[in-house]
C-alpha positions in Angstrom: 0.0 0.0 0.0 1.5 3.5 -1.0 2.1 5.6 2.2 -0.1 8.2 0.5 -3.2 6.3 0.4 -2.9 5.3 4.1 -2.8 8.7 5.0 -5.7 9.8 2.9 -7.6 7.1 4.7 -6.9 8.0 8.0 -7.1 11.8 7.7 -10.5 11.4 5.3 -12.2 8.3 6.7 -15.4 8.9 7.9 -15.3 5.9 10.2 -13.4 4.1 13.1 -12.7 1.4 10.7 -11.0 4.0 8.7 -8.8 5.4 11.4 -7.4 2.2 12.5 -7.4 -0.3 9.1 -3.8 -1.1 8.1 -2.3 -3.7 5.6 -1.3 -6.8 7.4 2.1 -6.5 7.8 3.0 -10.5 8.1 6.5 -9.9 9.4 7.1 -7.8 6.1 7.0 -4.2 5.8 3.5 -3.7 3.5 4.1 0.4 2.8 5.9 1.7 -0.6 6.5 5.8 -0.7 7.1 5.5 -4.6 4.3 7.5 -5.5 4.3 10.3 -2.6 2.4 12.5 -4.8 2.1 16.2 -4.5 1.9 18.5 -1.4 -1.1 19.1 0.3 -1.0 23.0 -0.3 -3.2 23.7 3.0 -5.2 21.7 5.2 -8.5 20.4 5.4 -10.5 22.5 8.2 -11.6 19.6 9.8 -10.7 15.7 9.5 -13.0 13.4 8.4 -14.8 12.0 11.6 -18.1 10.0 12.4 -20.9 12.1 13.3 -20.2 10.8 17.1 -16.7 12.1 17.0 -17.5 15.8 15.6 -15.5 17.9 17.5 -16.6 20.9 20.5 -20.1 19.4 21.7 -20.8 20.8 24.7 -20.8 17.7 27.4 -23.0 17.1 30.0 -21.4 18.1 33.5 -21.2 15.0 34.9 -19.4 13.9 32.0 -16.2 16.1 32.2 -12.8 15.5 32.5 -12.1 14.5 36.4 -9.2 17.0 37.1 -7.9 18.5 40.4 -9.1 16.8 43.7 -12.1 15.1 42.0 -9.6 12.6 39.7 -9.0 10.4 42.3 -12.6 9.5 43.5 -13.7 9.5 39.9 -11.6 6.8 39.2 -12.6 4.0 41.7 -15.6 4.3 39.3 -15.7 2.0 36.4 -17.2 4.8 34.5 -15.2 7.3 35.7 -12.0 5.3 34.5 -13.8 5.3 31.2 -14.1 8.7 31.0 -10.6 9.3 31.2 -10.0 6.9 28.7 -12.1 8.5 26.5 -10.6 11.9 26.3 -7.1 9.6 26.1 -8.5 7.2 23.0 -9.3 11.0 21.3 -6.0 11.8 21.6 -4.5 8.9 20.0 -7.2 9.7 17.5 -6.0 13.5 16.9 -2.3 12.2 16.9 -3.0 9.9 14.1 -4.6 12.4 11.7 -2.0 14.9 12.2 0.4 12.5 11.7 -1.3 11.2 8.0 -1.5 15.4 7.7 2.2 15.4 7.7 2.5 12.6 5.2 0.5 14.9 2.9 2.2 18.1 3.4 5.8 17.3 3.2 6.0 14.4 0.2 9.9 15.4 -0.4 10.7 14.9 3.4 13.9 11.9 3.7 12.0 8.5 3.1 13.2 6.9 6.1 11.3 10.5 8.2 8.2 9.2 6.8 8.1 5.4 7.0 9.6 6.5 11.0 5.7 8.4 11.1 4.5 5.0 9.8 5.5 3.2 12.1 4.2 5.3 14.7 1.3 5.5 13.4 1.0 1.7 13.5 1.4 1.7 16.9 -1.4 4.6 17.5 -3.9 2.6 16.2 -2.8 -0.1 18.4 -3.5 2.2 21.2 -6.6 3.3 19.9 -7.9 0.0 19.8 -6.7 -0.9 23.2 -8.3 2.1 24.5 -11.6 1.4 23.0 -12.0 -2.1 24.0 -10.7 -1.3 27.3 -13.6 1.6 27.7 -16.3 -0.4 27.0 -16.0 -3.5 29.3 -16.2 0.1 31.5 -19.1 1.0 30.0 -18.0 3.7 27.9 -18.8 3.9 24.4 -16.6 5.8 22.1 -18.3 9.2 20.5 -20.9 8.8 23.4 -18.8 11.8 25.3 -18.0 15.1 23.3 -14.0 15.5 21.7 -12.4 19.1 21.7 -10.2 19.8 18.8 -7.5 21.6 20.3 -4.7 19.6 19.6 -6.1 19.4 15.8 -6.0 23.2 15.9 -2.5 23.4 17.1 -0.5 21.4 14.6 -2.6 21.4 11.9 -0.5 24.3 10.2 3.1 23.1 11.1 5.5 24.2 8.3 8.2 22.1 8.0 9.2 18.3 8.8 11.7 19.9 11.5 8.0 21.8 12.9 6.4 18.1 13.2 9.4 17.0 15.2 9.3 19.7 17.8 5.5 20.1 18.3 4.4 16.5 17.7 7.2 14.0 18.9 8.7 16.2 21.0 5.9 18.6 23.0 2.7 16.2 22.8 3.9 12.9 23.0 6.7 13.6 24.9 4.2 15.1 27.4 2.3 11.4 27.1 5.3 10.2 28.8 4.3 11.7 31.8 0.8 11.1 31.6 1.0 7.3 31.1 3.1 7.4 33.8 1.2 9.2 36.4 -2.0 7.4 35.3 -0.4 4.1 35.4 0.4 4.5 38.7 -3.3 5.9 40.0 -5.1 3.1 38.2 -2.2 0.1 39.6 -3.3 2.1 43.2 -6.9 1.3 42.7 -6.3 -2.3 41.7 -6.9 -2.0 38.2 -4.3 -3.6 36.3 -5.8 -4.6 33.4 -5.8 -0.2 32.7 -2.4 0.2 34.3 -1.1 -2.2 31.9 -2.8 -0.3 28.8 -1.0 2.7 29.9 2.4 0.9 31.0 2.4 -0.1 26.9 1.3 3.1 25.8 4.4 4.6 28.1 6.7 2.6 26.9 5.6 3.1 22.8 5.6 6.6 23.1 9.5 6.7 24.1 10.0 5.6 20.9 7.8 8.0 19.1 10.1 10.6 21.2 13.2 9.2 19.6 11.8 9.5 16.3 11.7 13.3 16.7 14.9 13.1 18.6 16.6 11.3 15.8 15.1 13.7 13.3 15.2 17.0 14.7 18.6 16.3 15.5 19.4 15.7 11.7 17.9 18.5 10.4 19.9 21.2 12.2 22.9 19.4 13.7 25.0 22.6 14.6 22.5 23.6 17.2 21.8 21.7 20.5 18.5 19.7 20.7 17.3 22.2 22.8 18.2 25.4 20.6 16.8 23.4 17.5 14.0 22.8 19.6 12.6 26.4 20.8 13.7 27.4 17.3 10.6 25.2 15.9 8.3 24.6 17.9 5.3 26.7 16.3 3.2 29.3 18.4 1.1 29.2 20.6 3.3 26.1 21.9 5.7 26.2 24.4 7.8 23.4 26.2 5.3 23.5 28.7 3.1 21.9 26.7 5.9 19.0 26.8 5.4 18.4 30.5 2.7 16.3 32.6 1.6 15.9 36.3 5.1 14.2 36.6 8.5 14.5 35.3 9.3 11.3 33.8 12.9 11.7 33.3 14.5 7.8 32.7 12.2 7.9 29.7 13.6 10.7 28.1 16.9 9.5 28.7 16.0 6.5 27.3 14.5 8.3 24.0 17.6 10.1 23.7 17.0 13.1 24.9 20.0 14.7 26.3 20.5 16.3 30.0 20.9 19.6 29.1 17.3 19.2 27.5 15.9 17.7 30.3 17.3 20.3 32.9 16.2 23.3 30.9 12.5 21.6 30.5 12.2 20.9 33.8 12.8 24.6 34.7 10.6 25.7 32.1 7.6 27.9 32.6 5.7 29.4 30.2 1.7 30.3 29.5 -0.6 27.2 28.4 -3.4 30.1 27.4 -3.2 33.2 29.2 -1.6 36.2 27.7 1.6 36.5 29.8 2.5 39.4 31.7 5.6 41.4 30.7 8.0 42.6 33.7 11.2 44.8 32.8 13.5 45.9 35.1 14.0 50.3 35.2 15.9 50.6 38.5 16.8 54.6 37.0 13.4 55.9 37.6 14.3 58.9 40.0 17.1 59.2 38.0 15.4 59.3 34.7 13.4 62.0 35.7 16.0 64.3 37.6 17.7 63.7 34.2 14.7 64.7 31.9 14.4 61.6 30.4 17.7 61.6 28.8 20.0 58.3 28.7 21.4 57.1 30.2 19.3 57.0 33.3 22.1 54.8 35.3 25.2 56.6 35.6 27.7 54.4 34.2 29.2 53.0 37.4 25.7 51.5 38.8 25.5 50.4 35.0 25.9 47.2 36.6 22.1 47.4 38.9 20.3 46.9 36.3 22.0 43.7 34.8 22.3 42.3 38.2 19.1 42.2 39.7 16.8 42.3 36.3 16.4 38.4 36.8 14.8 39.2 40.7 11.2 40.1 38.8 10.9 36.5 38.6 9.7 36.4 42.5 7.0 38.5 41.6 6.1 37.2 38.0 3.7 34.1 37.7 5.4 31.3 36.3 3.6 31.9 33.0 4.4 35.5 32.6 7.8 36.4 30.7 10.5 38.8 32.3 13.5 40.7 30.3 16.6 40.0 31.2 20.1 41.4 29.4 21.5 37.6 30.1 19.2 34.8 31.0 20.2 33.1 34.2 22.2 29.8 33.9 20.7 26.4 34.0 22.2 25.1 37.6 21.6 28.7 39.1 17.8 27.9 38.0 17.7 24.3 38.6 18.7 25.2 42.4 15.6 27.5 43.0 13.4 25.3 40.9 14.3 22.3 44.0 13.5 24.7 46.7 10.1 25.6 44.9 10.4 28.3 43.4 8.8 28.7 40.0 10.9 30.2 37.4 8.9 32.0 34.7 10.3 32.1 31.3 13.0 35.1 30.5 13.5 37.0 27.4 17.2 37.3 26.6 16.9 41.0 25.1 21.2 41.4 25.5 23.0 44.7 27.4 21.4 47.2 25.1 17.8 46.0 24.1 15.7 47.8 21.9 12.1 47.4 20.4 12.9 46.2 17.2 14.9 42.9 18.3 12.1 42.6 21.1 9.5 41.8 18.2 11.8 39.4 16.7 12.2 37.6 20.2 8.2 37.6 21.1 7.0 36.7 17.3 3.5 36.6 16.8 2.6 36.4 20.8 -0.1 38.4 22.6 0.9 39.8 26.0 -1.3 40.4 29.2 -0.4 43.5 30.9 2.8 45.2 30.6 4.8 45.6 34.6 8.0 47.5 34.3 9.5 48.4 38.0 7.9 52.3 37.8 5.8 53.7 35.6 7.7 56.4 33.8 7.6 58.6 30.5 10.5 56.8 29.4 9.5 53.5 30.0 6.2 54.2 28.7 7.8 55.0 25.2 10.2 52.8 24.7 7.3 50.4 25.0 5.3 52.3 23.2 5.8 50.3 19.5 4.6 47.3 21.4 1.3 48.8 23.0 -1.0 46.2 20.3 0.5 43.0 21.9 -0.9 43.9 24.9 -4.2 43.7 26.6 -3.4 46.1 28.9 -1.0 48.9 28.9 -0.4 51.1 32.2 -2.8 54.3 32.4 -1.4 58.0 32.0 -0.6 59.9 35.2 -1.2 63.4 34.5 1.0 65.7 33.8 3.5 66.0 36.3 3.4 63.4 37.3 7.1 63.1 38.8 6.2 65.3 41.7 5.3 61.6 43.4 9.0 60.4 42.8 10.0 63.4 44.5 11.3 63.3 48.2 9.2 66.0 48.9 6.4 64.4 48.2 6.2 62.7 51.4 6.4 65.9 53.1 3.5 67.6 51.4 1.1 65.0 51.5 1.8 63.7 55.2 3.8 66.1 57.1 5.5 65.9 60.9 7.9 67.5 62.8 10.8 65.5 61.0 9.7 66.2 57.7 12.6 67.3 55.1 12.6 71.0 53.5 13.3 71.6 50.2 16.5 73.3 49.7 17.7 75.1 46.6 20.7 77.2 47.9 22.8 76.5 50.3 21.9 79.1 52.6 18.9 77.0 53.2 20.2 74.1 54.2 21.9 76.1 56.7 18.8 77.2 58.1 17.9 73.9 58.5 20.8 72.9 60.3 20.2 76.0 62.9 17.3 74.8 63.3 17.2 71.3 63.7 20.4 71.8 66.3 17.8 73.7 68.8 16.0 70.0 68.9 18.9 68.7 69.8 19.6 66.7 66.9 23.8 66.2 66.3 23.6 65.9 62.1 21.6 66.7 58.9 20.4 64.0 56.2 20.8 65.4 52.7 19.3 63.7 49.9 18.5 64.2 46.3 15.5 64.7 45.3 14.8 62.0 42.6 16.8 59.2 44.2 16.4 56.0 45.5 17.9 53.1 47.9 19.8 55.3 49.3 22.0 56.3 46.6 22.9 60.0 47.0 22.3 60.1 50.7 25.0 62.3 52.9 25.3 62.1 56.5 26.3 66.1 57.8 27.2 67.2 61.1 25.6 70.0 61.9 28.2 71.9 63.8 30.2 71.3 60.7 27.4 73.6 58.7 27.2 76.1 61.0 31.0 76.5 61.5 31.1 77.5 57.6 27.9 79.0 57.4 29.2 82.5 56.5 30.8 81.3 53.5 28.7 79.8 51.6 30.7 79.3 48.9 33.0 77.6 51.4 30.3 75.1 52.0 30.3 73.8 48.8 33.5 73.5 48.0 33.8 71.5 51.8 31.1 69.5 51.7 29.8 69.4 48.8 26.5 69.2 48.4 24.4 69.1 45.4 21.1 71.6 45.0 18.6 71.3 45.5 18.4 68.5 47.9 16.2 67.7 51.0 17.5 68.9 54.2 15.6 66.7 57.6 17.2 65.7 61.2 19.4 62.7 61.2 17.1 60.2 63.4 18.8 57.9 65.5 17.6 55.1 63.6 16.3 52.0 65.5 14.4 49.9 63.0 13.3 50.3 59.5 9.8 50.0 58.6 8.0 49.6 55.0 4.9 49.3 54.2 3.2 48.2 50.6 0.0 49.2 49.0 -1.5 49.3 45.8 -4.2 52.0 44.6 -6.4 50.7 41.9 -6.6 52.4 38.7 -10.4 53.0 38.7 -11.6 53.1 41.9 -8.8 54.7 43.8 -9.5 52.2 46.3 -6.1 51.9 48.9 -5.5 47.8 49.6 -2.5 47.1 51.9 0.1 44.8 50.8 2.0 44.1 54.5 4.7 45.7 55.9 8.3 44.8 56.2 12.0 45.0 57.7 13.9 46.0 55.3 17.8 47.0 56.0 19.3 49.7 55.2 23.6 49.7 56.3 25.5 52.0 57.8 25.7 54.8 55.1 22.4 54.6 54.2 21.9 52.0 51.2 19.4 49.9 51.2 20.7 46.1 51.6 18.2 43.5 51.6 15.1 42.6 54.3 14.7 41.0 57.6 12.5 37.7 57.3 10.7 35.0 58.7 10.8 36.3 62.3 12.1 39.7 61.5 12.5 41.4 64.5 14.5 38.3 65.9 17.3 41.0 64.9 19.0 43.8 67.0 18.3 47.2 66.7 20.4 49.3 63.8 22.5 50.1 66.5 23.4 46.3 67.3 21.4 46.1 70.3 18.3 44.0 71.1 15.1 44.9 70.1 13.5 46.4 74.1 10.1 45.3 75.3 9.1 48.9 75.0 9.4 48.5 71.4 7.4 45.4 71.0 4.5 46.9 73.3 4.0 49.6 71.0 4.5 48.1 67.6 1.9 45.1 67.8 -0.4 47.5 69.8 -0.3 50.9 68.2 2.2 51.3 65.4 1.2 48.6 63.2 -2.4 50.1 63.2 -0.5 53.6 62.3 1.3 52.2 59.4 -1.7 50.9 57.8 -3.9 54.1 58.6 -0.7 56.1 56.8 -0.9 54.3 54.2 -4.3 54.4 53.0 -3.9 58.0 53.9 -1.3 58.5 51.6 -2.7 56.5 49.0 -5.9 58.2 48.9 -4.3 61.2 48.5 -2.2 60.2 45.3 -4.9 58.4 43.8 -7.1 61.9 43.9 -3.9 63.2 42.0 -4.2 60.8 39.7 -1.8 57.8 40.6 -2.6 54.2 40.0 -0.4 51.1 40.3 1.8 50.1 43.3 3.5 51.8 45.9 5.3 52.0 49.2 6.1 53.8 52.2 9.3 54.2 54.5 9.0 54.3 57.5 11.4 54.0 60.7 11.5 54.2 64.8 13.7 56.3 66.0 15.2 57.3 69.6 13.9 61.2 70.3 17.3 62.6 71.0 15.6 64.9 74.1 14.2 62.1 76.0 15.1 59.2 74.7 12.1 58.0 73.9 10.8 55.7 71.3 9.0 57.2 68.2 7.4 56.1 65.0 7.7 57.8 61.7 5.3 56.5 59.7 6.1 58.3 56.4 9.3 59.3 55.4 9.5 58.0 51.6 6.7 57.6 49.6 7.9 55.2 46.6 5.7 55.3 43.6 6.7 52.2 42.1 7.6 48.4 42.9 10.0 48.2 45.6 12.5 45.4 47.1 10.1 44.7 49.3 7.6 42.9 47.4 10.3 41.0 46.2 10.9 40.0 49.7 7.1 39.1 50.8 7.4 36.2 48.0 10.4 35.4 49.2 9.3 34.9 52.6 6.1 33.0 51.6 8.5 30.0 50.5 10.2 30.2 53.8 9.4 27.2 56.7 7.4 28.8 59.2 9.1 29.9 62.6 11.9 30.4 60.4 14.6 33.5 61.1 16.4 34.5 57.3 17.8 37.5 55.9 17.5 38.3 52.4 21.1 40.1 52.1 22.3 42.3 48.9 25.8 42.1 48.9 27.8 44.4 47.3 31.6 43.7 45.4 33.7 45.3 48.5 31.6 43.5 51.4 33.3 40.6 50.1 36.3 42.0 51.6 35.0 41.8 55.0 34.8 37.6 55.5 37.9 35.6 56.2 37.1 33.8 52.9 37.7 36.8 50.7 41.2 36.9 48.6 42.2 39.2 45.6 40.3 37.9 42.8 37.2 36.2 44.5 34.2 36.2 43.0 30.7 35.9 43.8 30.7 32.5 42.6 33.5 31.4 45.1 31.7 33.4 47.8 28.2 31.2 47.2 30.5 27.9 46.9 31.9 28.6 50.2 28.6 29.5 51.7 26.9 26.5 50.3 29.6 24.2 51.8 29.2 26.4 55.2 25.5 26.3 55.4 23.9 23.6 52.9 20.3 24.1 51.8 17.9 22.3 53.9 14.0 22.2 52.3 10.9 20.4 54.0 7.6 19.6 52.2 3.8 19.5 53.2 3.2 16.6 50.4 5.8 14.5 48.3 4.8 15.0 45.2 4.2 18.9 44.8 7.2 20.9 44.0 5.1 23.9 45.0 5.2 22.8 48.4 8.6 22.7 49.0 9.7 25.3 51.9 13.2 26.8 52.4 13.8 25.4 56.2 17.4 26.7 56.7 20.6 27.4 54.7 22.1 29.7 51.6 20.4 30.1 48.7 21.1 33.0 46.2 18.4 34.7 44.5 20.8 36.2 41.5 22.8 34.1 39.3 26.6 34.3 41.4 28.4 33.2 37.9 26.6 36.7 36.0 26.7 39.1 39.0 28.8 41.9 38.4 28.2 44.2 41.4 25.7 42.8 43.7 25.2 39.2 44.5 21.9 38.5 46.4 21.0 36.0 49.0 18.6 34.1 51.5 20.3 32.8 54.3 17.7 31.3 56.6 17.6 29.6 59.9 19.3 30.6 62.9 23.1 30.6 62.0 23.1 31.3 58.3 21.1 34.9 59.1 23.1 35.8 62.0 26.2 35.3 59.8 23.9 37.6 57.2 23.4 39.8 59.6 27.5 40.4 60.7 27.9 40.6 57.5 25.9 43.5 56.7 26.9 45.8 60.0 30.6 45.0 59.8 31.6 42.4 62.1 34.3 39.9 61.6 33.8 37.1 60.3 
């Protein structure tokens, strides 16, 4: 029988007879391919199908798929078995006229590529018969439950023989592997054997039907990897995700021929089965941006290094099937290592050191995106973005104009002023005042900042007597202590504890809705440098002493209440100036230098963008409860302050020796799910150590690993 007339039959045939007929082989191979004919230009809209097995009829409820927690008591029904095996038997059915489809459209693929689909084929109908008999001794019918054409759909336009490789052998029925698998196992727990069996078979044919693509794929393009080859054709809207089950059934890819590159970078893979993804970008520059009138570059070139660095962190706030930019994508064991303490790891976009719009469209192809999430809203952002506003659903509103006033540092002051608050300061002769005046409150030294700035960068530490001493020369002043105008001149506050709290205001409503509030810490000079967790007042005060009772008694009782009543104060009041979108506020307790009492400033930064500290709720939520850790950034020269360091040490030999000095220790609620897994002590960095240039960043949790964190940050030896 000519190869071409099988696969009209199969993709024509009206009937089940049609769909599983084949020559009888006896022990000789019955197929010729010397008349392959020409190519099907385009396909048929539909396969033929008995009226039974027309595809998208609505089914009656009962009738559905079993998924989630209703699979397993489903299945001690005979019926309910037969069920599944329904919706499995029209899969066979699908793969089988795609795969006579593929016969038709590529006639001049290598012979031995098509009698390998044969064969295959061959076997499907085997299944498909198994699956049928098997069904109705449990009292299914086939065509008595409704088919969905999805997977028809899908791969009905694949282009190319290298196309059929990657979506068919390699995403669908590589995906069976794990679904024979897993379903072998639940039926063998029920006692059925006769189904476990089926599926056992089916497992073990559909390693070979990997191969085949394996094989092939691998022929076609043999200077790229098989997982290069493999992104490189596999047709939108599939993704590798597709090529995954309820398990990971990793001897048999191995055994296919897969390689364990492949299977590593799957097994990390995330990606959207459906939604529109989300798109997160890293801006770290916003303040700076607009203090530089939107002119690049935002980063000065030394802190060039921020935004390559800690790009990759938006993964802790992405979905796993949302996409983030990165200049570098993180390695494979740096991703592996957060996959097995159960974090999910969405899918990056490699957009190199300088991206720009034009390669971005190459990169995403023909895929719609959800809503667009760079770190803070800004004009710059917004336009760069701007040629890509049609893939997505839903773009970030306008602020009005002027908006930057909310980046500002007087912002805070204006819309929630106290007796700390800074002043804005133009000429020097200002700040002076300030510093007269904040010296009759007894406080020792001023805090200048800039205006548009952010963790800390910019922030200057003045005694006051040092002011005053050249206050009648104010020309003397800057040239001494240089200070850049205008900046924001406020008290120096004998810092206890830093507070920050998280909010988002909603784009229509204005309505205020409270994130939480966290530790973050903030080092010596100033800088931000990562977050208490877990139990995060566990910690000592700024100054390195215990946290007092009088602090606790007023935080749980009254200043946790405060924070949250700031907040929706503040957020209130820049939602009726017309900001949307997420936010944050600094806040701090402080020793008042007159009586030594403890106080709360509730605002002393308002943020108008994503912060650290989201970063650092999701962090926290994968941490075992009762749990002490500090998420540390670690900056180039605190490498110098461990007994470890030597010239030319890297991040990467600073994480080996903290793996070796604290190994990660994970505990589970449930066996099987990965998303269960909890970080219980140990290191675990949360940037790739091997790409860091500047900052390397870091959960150490449990007791000694974020005490060690915590030396580490305020100085001591180690």
């Amino acid at each position: 029988m000519e190869i071409r007339a099988f696969a009209e039959q199969v993709l024509s045939g009206t009937t089940i007879e049609d769909k599983i007929s084949a020559p009888d082989a006896a022990g000789v191979w019955p197929f010729a391919d010397d008349a392959p004919g020409p190519a099907l230009d385009a396909p048929p809209d539909l396969p033929g199908r008995p009226p039974e097995l027309a595809f998208d009829r609505r089914p009656p409820h009962s009738d559905q798929f079993p998924g989630g927690g209703r699979l397993s008591s489903k299945l001690t029904d005979p019926r309910g078995r037969g069920i599944v095996l329904h919706y499995f038997a029209n899969h066979e059915l699908l793969a089988l006229e795609v795969m006579a489809l593929a016969l038709l459209r590529f006639p001049d693929a290598p012979k031995a590529f098509r009698a390998g689909i044969v064969r295959t084929m061959l076997e499907e109908q085997g299944h498909l018969k198994m699956y049928i008999t098997r069904m109705a001794e449990l009292g299914v019918t086939f065509g008595t439950l409704p088919v969905n054409s999805f997977f028809w759909r899908t791969l009905k336009n694949i282009a190319s023989p290298a196309e059929y490789a990657a979506a068919m052998s390699l995403t669908f029925e590589q995906a069976n592997l794990d679904f024979a698998l897993h379903y072998e196992k639940s039926f063998r727990d029920l006692g059925d054997d006769i189904t476990a069996d089926i599926m056992l078979q089916i497992h073990d044919d559909e390693v070979r039907h990997v191969e085949h693509g394996v094989v092939w794929l691998r022929r076609f393009e043999a200077e790229k990897t098989l997982w290069e080859s493999y992104r490189k054709h596999l047709p939108f809207p599939l993704t590798p995700s597709r090529a995954k089950g309820p398990v990971f059934d990793e001897l048999g890819r191995a055994r296919a021929g897969i390689d364990p590159v492949f299977i590593s970078e799957l097994k990390i893979f995330s990606s959207s089965k459906g939604r529109p993804a989300d798109f997160w970008f890293f801006n770290p520059g916003c303040e700076r941006e607009l203090a530089c009138h939107g002119k690049l570059p935002f980063m000065p070139a030394k802190a060039a290094f921020i935004e390559h660095d800690l790009s990759p962190l938006l993964m802790f706030l992405a979905a796993a099937d949302d996409l983030v930019m990165v200049s570098r994508k993180p390695s494979l064991p740096f991703l592996s290592s957060l996959k097995l303490a159960g974090f999910s790891v969405p899918e990056f976009i490699e957009a190199g050191e300088t991206p720009n719009t034009a390669a971005l469209e190459k990169i995403l192809g023909s895929r719609k995106l959800g809503s667009l999430r760079p770190w803070g809203q800004t004009p710059a952002a917004m336009a760069w973005f701007a040629p890509l506003a049609n893939r997505f659903t839903r773009m970030p509103g306008t602020w009005p104009r002027g908006f930057d006033v909310f980046f500002g540092k007087d912002f805070a002051a204006r819309v929630a002023p106290d007796d700390y608050s800074g002043q804005l300061c133009r000429q020097i002769s200002e700040v002076s005042a300030v510093a007269l005046q904040i010296k009759s409150r007894g406080f020792s030294h001023l805090a200048i900042k800039p205006v548009l700035g952010a963790s800390g960068l910019g922030l200057r530490r003045i005694a006051v007597e040092a002011l005053i001493a050249l206050e009648a020369d104010a020309s003397e002043i800057s040239e001494n202590v240089k200070i850049d105008l205008p900046c924001i001149a406020e008290p120096w506050l004998d810092k206890v504890c830093d507070l920050s709290v998280l909010f988002d205001v909603e784009k229509n409503t204005g309505n205020v809705r409270i994130i939480d509030i966290t530790r973050p810490l903030i080092d010596r000079s100033g800088k931000y440098s990562g977050h208490a967790l877990g139990r995060p007042f566990t910690f000592p005060d700024a100054n390195a002493k215990p946290l007092t009772q009088d602090f606790f008694s007023q935080f749980y009782s009254v200043w946790m209440d405060q924070l949250r009543e700031s907040a929706l104060d503040c957020g209130r009041k820049m939602a009726a100036e017309g900001f949307s979108g997420p936010a944050g506020i600094d806040a701090l307790v402080f020793r008042d230098p007159r009586n030594a009492s403890l106080c709360l400033r509730p605002v002393v930064e308002i943020n108008p963008r994503l912060s650290m500290g989201r970063i650092a709720i999701n962090l926290e939520r994968r941490l075992a409860r009762g749990q002490p850790a500090v998420w540390l950034h670690i900056h180039k020269n605190v490498l110098h302050r461990t007994r470890h360091h030597a010239p030319g040490k890297s991040f990467a030999d600073f994480s080996m020796e903290m793996t070796r000095r604290f190994p990660l220790v994970t505990t589970s609620k449930s066996e099987s799910a990965q998303a269960d897994t909890l970080v219980k002590s140990g290191f675990l960095p949360t940037n790739d150590p091997e790409m860091a240039n500047g900052i390397l960043t870091a959960l150490f949790a449990g007791q000694d690993a974020a005490q060690y964190a915590w030396n580490l940050l305020y100085q001591k030896p180690d």
